[in-house]
N, C-alpha and C positions, 0 to 999 in steps of 0.2 A: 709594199706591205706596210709600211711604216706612214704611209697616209691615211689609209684604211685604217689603223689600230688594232693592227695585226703584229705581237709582237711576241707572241710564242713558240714563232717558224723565224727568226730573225738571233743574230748576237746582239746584244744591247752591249756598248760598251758601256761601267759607270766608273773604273779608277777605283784609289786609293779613299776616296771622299765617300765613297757609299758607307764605309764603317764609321764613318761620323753623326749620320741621320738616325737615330734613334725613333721619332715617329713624321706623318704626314700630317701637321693641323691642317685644318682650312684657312680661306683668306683673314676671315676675322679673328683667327686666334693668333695667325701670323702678326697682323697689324698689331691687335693688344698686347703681344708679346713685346714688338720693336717698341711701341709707345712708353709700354711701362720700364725698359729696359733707357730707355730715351732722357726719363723723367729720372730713375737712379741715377745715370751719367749727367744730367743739370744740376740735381740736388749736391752731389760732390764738388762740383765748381763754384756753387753759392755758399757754399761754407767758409 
């Protein structure tokens, strides 16, 4: 079922970690996020 994308007749295991996901961006929001997050964490070492 699970190759199919059949996951409403299935358990999904997801943990402790799912109360941590607040939303699903896409990839390029993902990237933009890490980038800018990237560029905070350089700027602090250059000072």
């Amino acid at each position: 079922m699970f190759d199919e994308g059949i996951v409403d007749k299935v358990i999904l295991a997801c943990g402790q970690g799912i109360g941590l996901t607040h939303d699903i961006p896409t990839l390029k929001e993902l990237f933009d996020r890490m980038a800018e997050k990237a560029e905070h964490a350089l700027l602090r070492f250059s000072d």
